[in-house]
N, CA, C and O atoms as CSV, one atom per row, in Angstrom:
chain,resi,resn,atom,element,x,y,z
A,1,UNK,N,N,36.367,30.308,-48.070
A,1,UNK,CA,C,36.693,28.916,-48.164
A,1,UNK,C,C,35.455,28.094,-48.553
A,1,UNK,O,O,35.626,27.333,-49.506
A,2,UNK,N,N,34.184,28.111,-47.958
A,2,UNK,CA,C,32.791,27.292,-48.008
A,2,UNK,C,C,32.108,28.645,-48.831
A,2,UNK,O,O,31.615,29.548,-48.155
A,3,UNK,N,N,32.112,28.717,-50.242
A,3,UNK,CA,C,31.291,29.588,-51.036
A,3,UNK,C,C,29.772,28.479,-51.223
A,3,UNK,O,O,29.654,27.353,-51.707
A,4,UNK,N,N,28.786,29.416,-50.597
A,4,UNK,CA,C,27.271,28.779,-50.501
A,4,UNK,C,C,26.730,29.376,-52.029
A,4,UNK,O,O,26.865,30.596,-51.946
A,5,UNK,N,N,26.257,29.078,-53.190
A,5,UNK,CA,C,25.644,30.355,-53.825
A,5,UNK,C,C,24.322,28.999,-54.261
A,5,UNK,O,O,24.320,27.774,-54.378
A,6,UNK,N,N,22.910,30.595,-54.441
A,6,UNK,CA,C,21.566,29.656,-54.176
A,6,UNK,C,C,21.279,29.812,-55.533
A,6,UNK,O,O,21.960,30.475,-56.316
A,7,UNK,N,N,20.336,29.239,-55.784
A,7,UNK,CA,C,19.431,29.390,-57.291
A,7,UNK,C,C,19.138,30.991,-57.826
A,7,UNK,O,O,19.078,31.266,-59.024
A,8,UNK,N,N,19.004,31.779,-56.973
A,8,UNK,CA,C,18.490,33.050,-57.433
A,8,UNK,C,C,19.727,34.155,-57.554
A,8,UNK,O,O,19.604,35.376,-57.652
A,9,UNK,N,N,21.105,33.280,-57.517
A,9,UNK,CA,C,21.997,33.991,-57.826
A,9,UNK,C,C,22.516,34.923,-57.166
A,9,UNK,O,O,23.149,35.806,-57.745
A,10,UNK,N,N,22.267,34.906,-55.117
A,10,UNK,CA,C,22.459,35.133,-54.091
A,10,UNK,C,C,23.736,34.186,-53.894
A,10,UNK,O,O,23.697,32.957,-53.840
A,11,UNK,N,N,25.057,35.122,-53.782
A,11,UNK,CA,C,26.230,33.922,-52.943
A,11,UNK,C,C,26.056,34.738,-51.811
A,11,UNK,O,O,25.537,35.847,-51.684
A,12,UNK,N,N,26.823,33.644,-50.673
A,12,UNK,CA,C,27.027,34.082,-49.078
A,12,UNK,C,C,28.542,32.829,-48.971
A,12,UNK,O,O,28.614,31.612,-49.145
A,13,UNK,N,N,29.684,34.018,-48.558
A,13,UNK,CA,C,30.827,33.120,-48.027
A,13,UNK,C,C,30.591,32.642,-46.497
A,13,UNK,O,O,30.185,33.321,-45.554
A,14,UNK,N,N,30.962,31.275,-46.525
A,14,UNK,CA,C,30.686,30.795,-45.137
A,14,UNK,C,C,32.210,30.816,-44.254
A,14,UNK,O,O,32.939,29.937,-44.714
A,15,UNK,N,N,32.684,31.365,-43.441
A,15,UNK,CA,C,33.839,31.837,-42.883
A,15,UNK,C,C,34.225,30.057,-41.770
A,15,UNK,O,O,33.385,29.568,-41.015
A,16,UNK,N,N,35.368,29.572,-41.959
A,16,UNK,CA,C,35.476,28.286,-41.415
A,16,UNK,C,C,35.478,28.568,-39.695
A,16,UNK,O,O,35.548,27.699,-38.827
A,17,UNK,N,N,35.379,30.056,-39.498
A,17,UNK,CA,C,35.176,30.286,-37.908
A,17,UNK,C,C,34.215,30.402,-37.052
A,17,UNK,O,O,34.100,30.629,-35.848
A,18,UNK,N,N,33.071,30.050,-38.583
A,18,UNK,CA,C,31.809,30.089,-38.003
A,18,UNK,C,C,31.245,28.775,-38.522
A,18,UNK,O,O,30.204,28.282,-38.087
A,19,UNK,N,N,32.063,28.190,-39.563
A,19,UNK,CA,C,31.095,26.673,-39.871
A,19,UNK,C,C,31.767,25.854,-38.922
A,19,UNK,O,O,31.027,24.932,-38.578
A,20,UNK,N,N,32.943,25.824,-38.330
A,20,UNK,CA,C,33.603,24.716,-37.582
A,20,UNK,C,C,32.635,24.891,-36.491
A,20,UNK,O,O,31.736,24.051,-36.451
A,21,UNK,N,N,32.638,25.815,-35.596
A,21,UNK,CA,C,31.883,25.750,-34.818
A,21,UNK,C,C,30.263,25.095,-34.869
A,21,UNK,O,O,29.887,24.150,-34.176
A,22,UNK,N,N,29.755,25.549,-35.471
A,22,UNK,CA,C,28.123,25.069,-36.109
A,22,UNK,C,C,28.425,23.704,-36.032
A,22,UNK,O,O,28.007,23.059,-35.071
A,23,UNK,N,N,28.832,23.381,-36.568
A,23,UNK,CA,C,28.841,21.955,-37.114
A,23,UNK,C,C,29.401,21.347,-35.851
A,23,UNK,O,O,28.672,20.430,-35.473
A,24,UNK,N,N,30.222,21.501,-35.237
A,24,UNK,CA,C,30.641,20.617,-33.603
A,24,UNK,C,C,29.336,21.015,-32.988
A,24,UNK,O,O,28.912,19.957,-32.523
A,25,UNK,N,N,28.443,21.978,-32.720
A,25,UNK,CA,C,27.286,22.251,-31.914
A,25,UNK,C,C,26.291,21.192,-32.108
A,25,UNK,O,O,25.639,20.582,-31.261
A,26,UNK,N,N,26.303,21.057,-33.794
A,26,UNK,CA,C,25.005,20.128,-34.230
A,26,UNK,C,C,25.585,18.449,-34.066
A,26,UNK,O,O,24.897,17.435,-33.948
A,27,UNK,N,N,26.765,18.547,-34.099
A,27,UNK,CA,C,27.014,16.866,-33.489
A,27,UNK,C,C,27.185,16.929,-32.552
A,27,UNK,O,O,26.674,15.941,-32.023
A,28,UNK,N,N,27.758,17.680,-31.679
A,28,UNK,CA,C,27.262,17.643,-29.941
A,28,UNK,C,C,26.069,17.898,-29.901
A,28,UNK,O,O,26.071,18.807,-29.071
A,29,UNK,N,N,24.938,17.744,-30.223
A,29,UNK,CA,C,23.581,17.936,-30.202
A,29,UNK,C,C,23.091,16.364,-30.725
A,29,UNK,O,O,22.394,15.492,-30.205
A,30,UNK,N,N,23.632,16.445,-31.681
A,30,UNK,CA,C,22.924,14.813,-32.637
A,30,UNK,C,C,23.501,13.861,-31.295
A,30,UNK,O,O,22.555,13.321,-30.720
A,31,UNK,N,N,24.511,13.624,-30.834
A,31,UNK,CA,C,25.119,13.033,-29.909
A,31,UNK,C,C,24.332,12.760,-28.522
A,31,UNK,O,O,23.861,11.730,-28.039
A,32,UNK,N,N,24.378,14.016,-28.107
A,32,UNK,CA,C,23.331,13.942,-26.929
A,32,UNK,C,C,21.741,13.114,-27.317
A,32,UNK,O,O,21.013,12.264,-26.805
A,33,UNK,N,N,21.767,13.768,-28.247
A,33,UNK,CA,C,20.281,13.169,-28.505
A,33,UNK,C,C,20.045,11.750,-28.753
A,33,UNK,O,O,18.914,11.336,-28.500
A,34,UNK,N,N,20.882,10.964,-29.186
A,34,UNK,CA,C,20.886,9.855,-29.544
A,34,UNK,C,C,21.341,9.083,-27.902
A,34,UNK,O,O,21.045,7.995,-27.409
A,35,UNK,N,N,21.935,9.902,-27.551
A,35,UNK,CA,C,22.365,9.333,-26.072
A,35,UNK,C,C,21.006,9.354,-25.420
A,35,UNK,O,O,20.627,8.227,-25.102
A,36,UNK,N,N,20.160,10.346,-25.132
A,36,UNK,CA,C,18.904,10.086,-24.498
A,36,UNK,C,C,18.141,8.942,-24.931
A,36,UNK,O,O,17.945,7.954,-24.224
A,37,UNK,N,N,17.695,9.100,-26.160
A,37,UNK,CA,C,17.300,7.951,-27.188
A,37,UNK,C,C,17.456,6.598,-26.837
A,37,UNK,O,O,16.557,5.837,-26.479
A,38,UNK,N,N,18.707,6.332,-26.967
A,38,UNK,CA,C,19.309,4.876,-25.993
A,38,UNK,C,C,19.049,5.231,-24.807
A,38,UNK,O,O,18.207,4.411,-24.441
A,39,UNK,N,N,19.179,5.712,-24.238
A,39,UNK,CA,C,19.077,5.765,-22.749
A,39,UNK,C,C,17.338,5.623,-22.053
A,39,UNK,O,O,16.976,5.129,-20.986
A,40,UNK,N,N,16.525,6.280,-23.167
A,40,UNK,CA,C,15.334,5.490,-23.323
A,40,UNK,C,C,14.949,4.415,-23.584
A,40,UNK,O,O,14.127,4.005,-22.765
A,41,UNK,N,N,15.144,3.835,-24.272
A,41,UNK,CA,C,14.960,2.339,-24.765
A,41,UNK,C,C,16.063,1.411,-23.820
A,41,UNK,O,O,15.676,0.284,-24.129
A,42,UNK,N,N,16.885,1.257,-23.123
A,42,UNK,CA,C,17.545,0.751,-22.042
A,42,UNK,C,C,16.689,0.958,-20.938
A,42,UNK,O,O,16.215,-0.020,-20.359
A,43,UNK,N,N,16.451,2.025,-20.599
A,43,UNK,CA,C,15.135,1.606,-19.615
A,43,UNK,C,C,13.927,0.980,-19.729
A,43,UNK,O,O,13.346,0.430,-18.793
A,44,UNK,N,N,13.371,1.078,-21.325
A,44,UNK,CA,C,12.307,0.460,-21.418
A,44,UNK,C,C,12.411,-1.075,-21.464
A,44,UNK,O,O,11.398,-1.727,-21.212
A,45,UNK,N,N,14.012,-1.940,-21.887
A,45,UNK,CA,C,14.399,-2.835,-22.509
A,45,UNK,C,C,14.305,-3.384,-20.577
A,45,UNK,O,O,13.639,-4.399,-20.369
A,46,UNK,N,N,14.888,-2.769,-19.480
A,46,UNK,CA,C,14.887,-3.316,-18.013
A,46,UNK,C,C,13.608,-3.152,-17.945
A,46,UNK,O,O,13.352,-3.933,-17.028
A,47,UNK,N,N,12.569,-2.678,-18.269
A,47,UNK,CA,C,11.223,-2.576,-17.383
A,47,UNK,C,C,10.807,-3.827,-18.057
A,47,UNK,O,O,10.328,-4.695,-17.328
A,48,UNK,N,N,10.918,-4.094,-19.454
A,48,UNK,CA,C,10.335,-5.440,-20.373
A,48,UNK,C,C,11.027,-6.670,-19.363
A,48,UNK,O,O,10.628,-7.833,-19.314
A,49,UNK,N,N,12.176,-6.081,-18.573
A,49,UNK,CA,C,12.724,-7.752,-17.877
A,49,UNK,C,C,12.059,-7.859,-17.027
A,49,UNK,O,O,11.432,-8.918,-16.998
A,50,UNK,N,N,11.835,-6.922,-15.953
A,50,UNK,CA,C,10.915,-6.998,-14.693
A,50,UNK,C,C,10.277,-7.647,-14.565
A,50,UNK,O,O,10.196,-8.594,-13.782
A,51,UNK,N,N,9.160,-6.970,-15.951
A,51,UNK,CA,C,7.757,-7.423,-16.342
A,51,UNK,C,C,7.990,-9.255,-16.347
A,51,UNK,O,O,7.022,-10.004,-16.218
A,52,UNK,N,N,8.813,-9.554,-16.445
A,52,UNK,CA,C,9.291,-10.887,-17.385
A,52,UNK,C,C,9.163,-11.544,-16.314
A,52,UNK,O,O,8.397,-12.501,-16.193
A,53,UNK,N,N,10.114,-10.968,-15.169
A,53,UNK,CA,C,9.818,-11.987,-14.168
A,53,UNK,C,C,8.877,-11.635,-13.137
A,53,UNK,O,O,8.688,-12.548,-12.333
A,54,UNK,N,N,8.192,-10.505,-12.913
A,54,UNK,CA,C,7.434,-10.490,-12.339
A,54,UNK,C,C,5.974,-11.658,-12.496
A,54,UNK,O,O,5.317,-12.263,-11.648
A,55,UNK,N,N,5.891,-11.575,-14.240
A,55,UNK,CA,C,4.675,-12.674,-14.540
A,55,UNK,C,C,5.433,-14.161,-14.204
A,55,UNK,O,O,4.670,-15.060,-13.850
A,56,UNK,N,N,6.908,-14.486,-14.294
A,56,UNK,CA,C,7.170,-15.355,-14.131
A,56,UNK,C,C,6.586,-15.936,-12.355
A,56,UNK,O,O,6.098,-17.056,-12.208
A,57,UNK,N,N,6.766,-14.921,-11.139
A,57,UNK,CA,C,6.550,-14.958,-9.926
A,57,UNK,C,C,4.570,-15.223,-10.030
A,57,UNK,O,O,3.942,-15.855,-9.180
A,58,UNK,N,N,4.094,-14.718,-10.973
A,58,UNK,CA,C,3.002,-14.411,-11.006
A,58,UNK,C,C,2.611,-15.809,-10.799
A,58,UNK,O,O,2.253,-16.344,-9.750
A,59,UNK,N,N,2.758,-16.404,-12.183
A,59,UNK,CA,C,2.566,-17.802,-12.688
A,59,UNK,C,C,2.874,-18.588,-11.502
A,59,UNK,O,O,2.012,-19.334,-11.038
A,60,UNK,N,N,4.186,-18.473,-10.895
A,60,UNK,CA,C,4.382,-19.590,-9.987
A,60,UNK,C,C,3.277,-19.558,-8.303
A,60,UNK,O,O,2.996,-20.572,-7.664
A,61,UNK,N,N,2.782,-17.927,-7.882
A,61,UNK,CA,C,2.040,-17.887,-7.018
A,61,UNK,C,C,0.767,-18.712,-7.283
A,61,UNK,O,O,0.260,-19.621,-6.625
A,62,UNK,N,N,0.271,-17.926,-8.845
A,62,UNK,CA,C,-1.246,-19.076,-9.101
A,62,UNK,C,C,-0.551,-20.233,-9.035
A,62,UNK,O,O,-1.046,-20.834,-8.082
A,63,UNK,N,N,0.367,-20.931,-9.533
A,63,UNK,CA,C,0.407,-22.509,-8.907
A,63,UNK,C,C,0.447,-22.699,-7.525
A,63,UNK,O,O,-0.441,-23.492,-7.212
A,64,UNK,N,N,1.046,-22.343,-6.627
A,64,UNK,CA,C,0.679,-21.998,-5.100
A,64,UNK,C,C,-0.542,-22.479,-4.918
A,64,UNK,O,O,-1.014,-23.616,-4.919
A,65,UNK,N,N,-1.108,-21.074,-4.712
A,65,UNK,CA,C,-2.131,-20.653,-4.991
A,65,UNK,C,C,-3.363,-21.859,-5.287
A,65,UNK,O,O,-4.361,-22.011,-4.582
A,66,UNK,N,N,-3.041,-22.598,-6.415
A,66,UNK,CA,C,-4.133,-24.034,-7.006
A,66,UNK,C,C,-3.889,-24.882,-6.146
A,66,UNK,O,O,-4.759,-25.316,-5.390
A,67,UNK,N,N,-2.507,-25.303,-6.123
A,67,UNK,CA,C,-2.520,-26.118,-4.839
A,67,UNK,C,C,-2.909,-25.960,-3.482
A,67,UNK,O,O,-3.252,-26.945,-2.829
A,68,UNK,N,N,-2.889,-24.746,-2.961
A,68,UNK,CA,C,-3.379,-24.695,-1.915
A,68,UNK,C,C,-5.004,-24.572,-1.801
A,68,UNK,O,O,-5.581,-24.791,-0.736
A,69,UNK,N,N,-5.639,-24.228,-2.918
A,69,UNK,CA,C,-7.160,-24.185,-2.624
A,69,UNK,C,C,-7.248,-25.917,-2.733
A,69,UNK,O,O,-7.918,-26.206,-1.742
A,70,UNK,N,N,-6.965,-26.976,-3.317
A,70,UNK,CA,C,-6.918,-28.159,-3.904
A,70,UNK,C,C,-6.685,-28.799,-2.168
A,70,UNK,O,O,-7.659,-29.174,-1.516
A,71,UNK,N,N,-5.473,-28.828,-1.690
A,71,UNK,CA,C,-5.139,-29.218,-0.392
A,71,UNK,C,C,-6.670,-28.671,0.683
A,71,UNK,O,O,-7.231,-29.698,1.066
A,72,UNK,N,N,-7.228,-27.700,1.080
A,72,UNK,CA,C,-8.248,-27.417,1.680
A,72,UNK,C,C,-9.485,-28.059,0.590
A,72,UNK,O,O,-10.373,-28.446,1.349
A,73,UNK,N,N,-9.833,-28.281,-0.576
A,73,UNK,CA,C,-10.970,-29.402,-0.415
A,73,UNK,C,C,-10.414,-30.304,0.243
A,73,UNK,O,O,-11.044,-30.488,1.285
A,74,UNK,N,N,-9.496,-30.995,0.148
A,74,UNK,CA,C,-8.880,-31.918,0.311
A,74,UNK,C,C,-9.367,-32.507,1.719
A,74,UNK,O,O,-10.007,-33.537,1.927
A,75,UNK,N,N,-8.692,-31.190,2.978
A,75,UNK,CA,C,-8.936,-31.180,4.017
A,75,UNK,C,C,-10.369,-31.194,4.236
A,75,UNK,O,O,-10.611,-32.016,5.121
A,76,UNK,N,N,-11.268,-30.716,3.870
A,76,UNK,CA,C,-12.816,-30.729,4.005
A,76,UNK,C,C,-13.427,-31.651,3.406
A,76,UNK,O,O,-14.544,-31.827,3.893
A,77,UNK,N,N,-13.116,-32.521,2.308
A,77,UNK,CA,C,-13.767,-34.086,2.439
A,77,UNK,C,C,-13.236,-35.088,3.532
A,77,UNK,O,O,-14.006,-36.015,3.781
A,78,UNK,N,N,-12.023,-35.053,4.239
A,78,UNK,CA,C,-11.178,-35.490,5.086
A,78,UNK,C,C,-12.090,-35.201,5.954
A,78,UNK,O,O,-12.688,-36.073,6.584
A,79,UNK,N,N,-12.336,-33.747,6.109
A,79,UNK,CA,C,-13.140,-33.616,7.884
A,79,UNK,C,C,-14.640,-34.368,7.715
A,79,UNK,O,O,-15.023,-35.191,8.547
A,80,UNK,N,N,-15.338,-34.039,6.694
A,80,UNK,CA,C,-16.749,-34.979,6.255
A,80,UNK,C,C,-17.047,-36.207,6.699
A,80,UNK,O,O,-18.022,-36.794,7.167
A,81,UNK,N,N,-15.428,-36.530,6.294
A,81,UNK,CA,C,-15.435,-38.472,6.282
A,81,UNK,C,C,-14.977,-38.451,7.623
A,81,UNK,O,O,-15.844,-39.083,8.227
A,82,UNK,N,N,-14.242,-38.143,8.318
A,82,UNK,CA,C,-14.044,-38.500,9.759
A,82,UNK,C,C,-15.589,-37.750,10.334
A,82,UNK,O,O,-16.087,-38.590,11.085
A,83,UNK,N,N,-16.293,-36.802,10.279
A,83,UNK,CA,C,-17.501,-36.434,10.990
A,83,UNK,C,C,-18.411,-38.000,10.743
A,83,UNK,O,O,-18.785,-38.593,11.754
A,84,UNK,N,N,-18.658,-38.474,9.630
A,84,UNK,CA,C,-19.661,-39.323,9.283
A,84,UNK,C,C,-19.119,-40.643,9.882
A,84,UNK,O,O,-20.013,-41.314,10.399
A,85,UNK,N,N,-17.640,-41.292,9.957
A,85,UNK,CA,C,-17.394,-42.043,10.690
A,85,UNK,C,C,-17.133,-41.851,12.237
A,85,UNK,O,O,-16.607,-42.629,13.033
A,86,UNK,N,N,-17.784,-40.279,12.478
A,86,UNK,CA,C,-17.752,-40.392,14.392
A,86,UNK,C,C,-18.874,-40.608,14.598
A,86,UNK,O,O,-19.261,-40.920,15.724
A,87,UNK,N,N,-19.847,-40.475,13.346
A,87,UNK,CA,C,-21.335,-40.383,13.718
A,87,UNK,C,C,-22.028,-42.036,13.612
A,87,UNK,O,O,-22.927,-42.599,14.237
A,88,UNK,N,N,-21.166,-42.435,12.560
A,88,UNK,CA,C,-21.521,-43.804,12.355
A,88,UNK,C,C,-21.059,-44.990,13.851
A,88,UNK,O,O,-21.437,-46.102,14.219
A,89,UNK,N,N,-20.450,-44.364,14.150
A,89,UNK,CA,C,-19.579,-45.445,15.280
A,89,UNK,C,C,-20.294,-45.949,16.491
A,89,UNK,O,O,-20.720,-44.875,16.916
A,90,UNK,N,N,-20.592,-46.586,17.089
A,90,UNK,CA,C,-21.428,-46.905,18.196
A,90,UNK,C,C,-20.751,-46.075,19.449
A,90,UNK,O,O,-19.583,-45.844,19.135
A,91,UNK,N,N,-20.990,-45.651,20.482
A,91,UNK,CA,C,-20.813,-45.575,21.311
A,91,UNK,C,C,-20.712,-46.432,22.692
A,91,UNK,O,O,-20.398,-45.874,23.743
């Protein structure tokens, strides 16, 4: 049925009981493989979200973070100025 013949004037009959098969092996193969494939890049595509919000959490701690070093000067010119007005005060 599938007559193969090559340049050097070598034919080989290909028997459909052996190409049907072959050929379902190599697309159940191409199949799988493409399934891993995606299945790679879907994980890499969730780790890119993580990442996403993890820097998003990131960003919002350093704002924290600024504000709270900002609030403690804050508090320590506060304590300065009340030390210098306990010191200034008569007794």
């Amino acid at each position: 049925m599938f007559n193969m013949t090559y340049n050097d004037g070598f034919s080989m009959y290909m028997s459909p009981s052996f190409f049907v098969p072959c050929s379902a092996i190599v697309t159940i193969g191409a199949v799988g493989l493409a399934m891993i494939v995606k299945g790679c890049f879907d994980h890499l595509s969730q780790k890119e979200k993580e990442n996403e919000v993890l820097k998003v959490q990131a960003s919002n701690f350093e704002k924290k973070n600024k504000k709270i070093v900002k609030l403690k000067e804050d508090l320590q010119k506060l304590q300065g100025l009340i030390a210098k007005d306990a010191k200034s005060c008569p007794r």
